[in-house]
N, C-alpha and C positions, 0 to 999 in steps of 0.2 A: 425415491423412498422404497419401491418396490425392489431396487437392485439393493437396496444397503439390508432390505429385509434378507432378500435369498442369503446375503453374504454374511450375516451375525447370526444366522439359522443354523447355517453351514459351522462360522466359529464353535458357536454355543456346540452344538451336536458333537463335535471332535475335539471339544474343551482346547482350546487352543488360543494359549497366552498371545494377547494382542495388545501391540503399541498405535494409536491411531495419532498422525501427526496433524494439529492445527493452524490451518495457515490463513485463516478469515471466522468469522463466526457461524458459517453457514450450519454447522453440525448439529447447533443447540437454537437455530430461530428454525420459523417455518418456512420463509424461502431465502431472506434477506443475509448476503456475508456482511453485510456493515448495517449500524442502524442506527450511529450517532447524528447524522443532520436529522432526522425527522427527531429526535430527542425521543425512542421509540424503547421502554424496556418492559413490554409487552414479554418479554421471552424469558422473562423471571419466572416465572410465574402461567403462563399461558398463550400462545400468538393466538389471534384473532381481531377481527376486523382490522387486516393488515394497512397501516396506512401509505403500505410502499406497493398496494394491489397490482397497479396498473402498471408497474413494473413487469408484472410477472402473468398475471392472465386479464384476459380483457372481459372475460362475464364471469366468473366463480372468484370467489375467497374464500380457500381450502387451507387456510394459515391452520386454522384449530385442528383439520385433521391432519395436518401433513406435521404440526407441531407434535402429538400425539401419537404418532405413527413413529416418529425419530424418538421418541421417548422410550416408547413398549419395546423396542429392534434389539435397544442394547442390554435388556434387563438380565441378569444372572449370567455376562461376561466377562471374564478375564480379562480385563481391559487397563489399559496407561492412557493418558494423553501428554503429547508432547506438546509445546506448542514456541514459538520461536520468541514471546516477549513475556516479561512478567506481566504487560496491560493484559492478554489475551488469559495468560494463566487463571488473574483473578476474576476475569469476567465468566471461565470455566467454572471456576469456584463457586458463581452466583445462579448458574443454570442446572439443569436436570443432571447432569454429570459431576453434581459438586462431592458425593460420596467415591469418587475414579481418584487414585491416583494423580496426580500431575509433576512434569518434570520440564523443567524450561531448557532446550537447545537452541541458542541465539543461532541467526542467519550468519554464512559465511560468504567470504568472495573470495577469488584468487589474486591476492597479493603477487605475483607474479607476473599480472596482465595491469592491476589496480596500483599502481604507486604513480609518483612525480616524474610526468613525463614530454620532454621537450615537443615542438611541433614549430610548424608555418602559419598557426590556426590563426593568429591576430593577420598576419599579414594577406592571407587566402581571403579573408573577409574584410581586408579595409579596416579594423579598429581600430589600429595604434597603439595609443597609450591611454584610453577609453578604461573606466571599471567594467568588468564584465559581469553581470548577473545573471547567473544560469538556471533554467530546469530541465530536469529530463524526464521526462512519464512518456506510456504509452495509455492509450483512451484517454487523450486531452480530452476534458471538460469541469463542469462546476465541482463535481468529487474532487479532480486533480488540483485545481485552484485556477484554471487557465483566467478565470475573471479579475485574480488578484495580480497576475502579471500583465494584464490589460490595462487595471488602474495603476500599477506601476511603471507603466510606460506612459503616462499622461504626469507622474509626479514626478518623475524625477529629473533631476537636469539634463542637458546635451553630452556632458561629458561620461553619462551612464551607458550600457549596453547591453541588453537586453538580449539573451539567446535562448530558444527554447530548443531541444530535441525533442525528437519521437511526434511530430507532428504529421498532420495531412494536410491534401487539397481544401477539405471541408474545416480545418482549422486557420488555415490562411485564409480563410475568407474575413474570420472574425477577429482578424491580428491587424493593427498597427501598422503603417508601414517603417516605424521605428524598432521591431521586435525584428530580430534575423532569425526566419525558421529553417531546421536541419531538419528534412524527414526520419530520414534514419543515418545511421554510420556504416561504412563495409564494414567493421568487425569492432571487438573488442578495444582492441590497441587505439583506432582514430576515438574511441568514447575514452579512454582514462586522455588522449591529448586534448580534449575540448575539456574533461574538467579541471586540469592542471592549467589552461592557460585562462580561465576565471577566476576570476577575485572572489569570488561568494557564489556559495551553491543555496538556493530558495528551494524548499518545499511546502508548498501551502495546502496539502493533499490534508481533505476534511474527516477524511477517512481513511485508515489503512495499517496495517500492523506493525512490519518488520521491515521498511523498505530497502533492497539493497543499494538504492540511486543514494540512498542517502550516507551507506559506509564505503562504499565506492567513489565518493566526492573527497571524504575522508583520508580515504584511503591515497589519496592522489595528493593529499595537500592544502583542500580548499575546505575553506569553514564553512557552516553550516546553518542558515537561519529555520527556520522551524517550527511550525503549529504546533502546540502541545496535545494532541490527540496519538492514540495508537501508541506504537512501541518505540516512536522517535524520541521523548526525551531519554529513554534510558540511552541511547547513544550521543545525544551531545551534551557536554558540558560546557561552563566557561572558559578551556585552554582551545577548545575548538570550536563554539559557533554556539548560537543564543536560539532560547527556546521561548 
């Protein structure tokens, strides 16, 4: 808060038209970029006695002042906010920035790396002719949904297949030995050939705005099942994967 103060000091002082882009909610709460699992809309109106504390400091809850502080920085600005989904724009709408401007520019990927792309992927891994159920996050955990692809590997038949990317050591602890984990990919190209050779791309992320994992799945081919939270339903519809 002190560095956003120096820098809309700085704006303000040299009158200088600014576009600020949003890519989580962080700008309008007091510490929190997401705060739909705690069901928390403290930031309408005022953050305080944060109930996402212990996230963020282990003895003070400065939510009130650090809400406060983000409030007074941007006063008598020149300011836009961009932000990448209409979910984001209207939650702009509902916080201390609701008299700015807003203008919606979706998230993009490269179609050139992103389309339907051949590979050895089934056969590198033993699948076969197996359904493939894919996620891909990075910071696997209960935000990502890693809990929903756990019970999903307990429900559904033998002839399913379960792949997660972007994992860790500390996530294969907590996987299935039915769940095949990818740590990472060498580059772009092996990620659009692991989602082309999946039947269905999962996202069960509890929170999050604009994903690209998810027009990137798209983009390759594979349909798309989907929480309705965040700025995922304006990207799937019924010709392409269920929300």
């Amino acid at each position: 808060s002190c560095n956003l103060e120096i820098l809309f000091n700085y704006i303000r002082k040299n009158n200088i038209k600014t576009y600020w882009t949003f890519h989580d909610c962080w700008a309008f709460t007091a510490y929190c970029p997401y705060f739909d699992i705690f069901e928390c809309d403290k930031w309408k109106t005022g953050c305080k006695k944060c109930p996402q504390i212990k996230q963020y400091s282990w003895f003070f809850d400065r939510s009130e002042y650090l809400y406060n502080k983000k409030k007074s920085v941007i006063e008598g600005t020149d300011l836009t906010i961009i932000t990448p989904s209409q979910w984001l724009a209207g939650l702009v709408k509902e916080s201390f920035f609701k008299d700015y401007p807003v203008k919606v520019i979706n998230n993009g990927i490269d179609l050139s790396v992103f389309n339907p792309t051949e590979s050895n992927f089934r056969e590198k891994y033993q699948i076969g002719d197996k359904y493939v159920v894919l996620g891909v996050a990075f910071g696997w955990g209960a935000r990502k949904g890693l809990d929903v692809f756990i019970e999903l590997s307990k429900r559904l038949p033998e002839n399913y297949q379960i792949v997660l990317v972007g994992t860790d050591d500390n996530v294969d602890k907590q996987l299935p030995g039915n769940i095949i984990s990818i740590h990472r990919t060498q580059n772009q190209k092996e990620l659009a050939e692991i989602y082309t050779a999946a039947d269905l791309f999962v996202n069960p992320t509890r929170e999050e705005n604009y994903p690209t994992v998810t027009m990137e799945a798209l983009a390759c081919g594979t349909p798309v099942v989907t929480f309705n939270t965040g700025g995922r339903p304006e990207m799937v519809e019924s010709t392409c994967g269920r929300v």
